[in-house]
KETORDREN-540955 format. One record per residue (C-alpha): x, y, z; residue in one letter. Coordinates in steps of 0.1 Angstrom, whole numbers, plus 2048, in hexadecimal, padded with zeros to 3 digits. Layout:
! KETORDREN-540955
XYZa/...
***
This chain:
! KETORDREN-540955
BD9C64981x/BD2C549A1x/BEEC379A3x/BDAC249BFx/BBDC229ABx/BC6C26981x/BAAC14974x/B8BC27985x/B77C2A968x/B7BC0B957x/B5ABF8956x/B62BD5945x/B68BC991Ex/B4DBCD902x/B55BB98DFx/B4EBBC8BAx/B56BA9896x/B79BB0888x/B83B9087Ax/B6EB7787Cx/B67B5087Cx/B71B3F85Ex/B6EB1685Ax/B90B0A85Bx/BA8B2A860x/BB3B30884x/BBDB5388Bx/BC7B5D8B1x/BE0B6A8C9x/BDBB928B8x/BFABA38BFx/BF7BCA8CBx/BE5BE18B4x/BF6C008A2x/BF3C1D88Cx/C07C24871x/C08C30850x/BE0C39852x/BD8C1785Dx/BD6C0187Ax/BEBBE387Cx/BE7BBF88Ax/BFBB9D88Dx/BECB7E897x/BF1B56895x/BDDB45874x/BDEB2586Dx/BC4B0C85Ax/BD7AE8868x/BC2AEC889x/BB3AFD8A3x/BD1B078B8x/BE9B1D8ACx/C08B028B0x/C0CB0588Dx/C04B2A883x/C1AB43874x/C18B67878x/BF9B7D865x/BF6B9C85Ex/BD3BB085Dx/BC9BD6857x/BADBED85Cx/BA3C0F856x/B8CC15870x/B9BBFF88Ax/B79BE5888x/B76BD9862x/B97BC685Bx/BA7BB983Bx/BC0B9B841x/BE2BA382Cx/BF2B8482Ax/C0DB6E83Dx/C26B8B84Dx/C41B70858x/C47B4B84Fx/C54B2C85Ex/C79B27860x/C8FB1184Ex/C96AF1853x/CABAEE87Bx/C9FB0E87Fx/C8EB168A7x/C73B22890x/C71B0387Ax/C4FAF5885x/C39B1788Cx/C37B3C899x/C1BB4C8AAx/C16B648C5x/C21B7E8B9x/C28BA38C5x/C34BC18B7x/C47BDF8BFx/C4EBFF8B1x/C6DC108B6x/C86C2B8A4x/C70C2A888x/C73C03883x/C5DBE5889x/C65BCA89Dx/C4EBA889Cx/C56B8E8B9x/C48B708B6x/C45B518C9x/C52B328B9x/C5CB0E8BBx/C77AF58A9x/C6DAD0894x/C67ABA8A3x/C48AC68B9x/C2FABD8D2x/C14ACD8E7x/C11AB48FBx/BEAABF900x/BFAADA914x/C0FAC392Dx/C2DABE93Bx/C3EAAE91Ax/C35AC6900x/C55AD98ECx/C67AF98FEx/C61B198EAx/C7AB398E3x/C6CB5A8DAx/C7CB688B7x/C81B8A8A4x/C79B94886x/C7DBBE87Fx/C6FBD085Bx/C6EBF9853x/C47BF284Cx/C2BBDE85Fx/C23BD2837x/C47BC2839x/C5EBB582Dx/C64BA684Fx/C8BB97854x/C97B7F870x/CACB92885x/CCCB77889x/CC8B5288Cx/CBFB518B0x/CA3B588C9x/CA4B758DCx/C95B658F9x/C95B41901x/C8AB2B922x/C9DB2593Dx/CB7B08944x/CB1B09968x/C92AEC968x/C84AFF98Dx/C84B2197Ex/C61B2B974x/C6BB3294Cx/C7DB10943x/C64B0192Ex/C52B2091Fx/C5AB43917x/C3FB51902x/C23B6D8F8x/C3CB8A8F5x/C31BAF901x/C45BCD8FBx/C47BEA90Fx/C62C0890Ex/C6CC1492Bx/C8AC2C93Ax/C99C27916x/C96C00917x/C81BE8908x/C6EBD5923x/C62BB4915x/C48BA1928x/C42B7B923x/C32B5F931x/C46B3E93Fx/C3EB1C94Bx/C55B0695Dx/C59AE5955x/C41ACB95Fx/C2AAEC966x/C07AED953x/BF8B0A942x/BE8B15960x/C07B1E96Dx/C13B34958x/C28B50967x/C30B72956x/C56B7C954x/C68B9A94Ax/C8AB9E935x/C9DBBF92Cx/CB2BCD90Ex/CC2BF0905x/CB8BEA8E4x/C9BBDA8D3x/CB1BC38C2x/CBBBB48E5x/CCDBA48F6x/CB3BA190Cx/CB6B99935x/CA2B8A94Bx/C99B99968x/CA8B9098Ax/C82B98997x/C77B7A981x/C58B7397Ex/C4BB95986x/C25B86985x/C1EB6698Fx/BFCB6097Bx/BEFB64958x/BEEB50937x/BF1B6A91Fx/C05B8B920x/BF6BB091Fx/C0BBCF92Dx/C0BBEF921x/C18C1392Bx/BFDC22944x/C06C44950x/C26C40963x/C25C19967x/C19BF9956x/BF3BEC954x/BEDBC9951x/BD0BB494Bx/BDAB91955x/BC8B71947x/BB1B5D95Cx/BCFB46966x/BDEB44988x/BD7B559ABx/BD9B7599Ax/BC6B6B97Dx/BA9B7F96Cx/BB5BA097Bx/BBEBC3972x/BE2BCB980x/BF5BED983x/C1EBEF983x/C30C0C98Dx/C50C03988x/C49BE8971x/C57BCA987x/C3ABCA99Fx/C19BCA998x/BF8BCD9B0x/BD2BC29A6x/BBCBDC9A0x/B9BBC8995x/B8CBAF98Bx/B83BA696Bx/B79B9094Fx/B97B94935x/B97B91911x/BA4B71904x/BC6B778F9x/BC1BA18F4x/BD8BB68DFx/BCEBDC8E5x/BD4BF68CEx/BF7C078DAx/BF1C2F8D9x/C16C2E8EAx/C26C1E8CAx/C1AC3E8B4x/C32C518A3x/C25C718B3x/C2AC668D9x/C4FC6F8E6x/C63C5F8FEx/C5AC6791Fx/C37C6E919x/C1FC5E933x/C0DC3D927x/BECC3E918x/BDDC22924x/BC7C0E90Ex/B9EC108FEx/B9CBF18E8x/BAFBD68CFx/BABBB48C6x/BA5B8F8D5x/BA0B738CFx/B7FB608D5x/B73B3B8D1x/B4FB3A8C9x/B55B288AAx/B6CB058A8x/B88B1E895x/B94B388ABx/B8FB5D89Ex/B90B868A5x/B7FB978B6x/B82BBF8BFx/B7DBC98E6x/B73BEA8F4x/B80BF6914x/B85C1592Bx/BA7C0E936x/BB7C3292Dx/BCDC4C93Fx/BBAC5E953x/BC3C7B966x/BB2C84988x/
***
């Protein structure tokens, strides 16, 4: 692969059905794609309260072919009552590892507020659930959040952390995630990084914090020896395609016009790829898209894969 130039042949985003718009049901925020099991496998926010996902709970949907998909039922449930999980989860993320499944999930306490996306709306704390099959059951992994926002008000993370993305790298887990400061809008969203030896946690944030400073939603994955990145239309880096080779600092590529919210399929999670092996980069998954009032899935098509020159 050429590491100044990774993406040569990519030539933008096509789209097609996989679930789509239905009157009062809001499914978004598609988590990575997998295989397993002779299937393909996919998490997402679904709620029918509104149009936002601020009161979702985490889906699960399944398809043969990777473009007809059958919706399964709820995967993982608010938590009880005091619980940081109390009023909703969404956002969710998944990762595969030593033949377990891990589901993170973003989620926020009672009582909450939006705010309409301001300054005043509740802080959020990314969770863990894990299972031994993507059907479930899924259990919460202690009591806690495995990542929560800053106390420091002037670091760029203290009123957000959210929109997980998993990565394993050097033997670690690498989990991406977006922050906010406080009295920050959504436009100025920042994307952070935190490390753990095991997928479990504890996870660390990383002294190089926040290794982009752009984006709204969150989507890394293994591309040769580095990282891609396709960063939301947000911020002075937003609506670009960046490369990482080390992970910590990333440099555009292109331009582009990004899926809303994309969740590519994973080849690197497959149970045939061993450690070490160089990242496959990606060639589709699922977004979500707003044509309708209720937010639905859509699949994407792209030539974003490992090339070698």
């Amino acid at each position: 692969m050429n590491a100044a130039k990774p993406f040569t042949c990519f030539s933008g985003f096509s789209y097609s059905p996989a679930l789509g718009p239905e009157e009062g049901v809001t499914r978004r925020d598609p988590s990575p794609v997998i295989s397993a099991g002779g299937a393909f496998h996919v998490w997402y926010s679904r709620t029918e309260t509104s149009p936002d996902g601020y009161s979702a709970t985490v889906w699960h949907a399944t398809s043969a072919d990777g473009r007809a998909w059958s919706e399964q039922g709820e995967a993982l449930g608010r938590g009880p009552a005091g619980a940081f999980d109390e009023h909703a989860l969404f956002t969710p993320t998944i990762l595969v590892a030593a033949g377990r499944y891990y589901l993170f999930y973003t989620a926020v306490p009672e009582p909450f507020t939006n705010d309409g996306g301001g300054p005043g709306g509740t802080r959020t704390a990314i969770g863990l659930a894990a299972a031994e099959s993507p059907a479930g059951p899924w259990t919460r992994l202690g009591d806690e959040p495995v990542l929560r926002p800053s106390d420091d008000a002037d670091q760029f993370d203290s009123h957000r952390v959210d929109d997980a993305c998993l990565v394993v790298r050097h033997d670690r887990y690498w989990l991406y995630y977006k922050g906010r400061q406080m009295q920050r809008t959504p436009a100025q969203t920042k994307m952070g990084l935190a490390i753990a030896e095991a997928p479990e946690g504890p996870y660390i944030k990383c002294d190089h914090n926040p290794v982009l400073d752009s984006g709204h939603e969150v989507c890394v994955w293994p591309h040769g020896a580095g990282l891609g990145c396709i960063v939301a239309p947000a911020g002075p880096q937003g609506g670009t395609l960046q490369y990482s080779d080390d992970g910590i600092h990333f440099r555009r590529c292109a331009e582009v016009e990004p899926p809303s919210a994309p969740g590519p399929f994973r080849a690197d999670f497959g149970s045939h790829v061993r450690p070490g092996d160089a990242g496959p980069g990606i060639t589709w998954g699922l977004c979500q898209r707003h044509r309708s009032a209720w937010p639905y899935l859509e699949r994407f098509d792209c030539d974003l894969e490992l090339r070698e020159d």
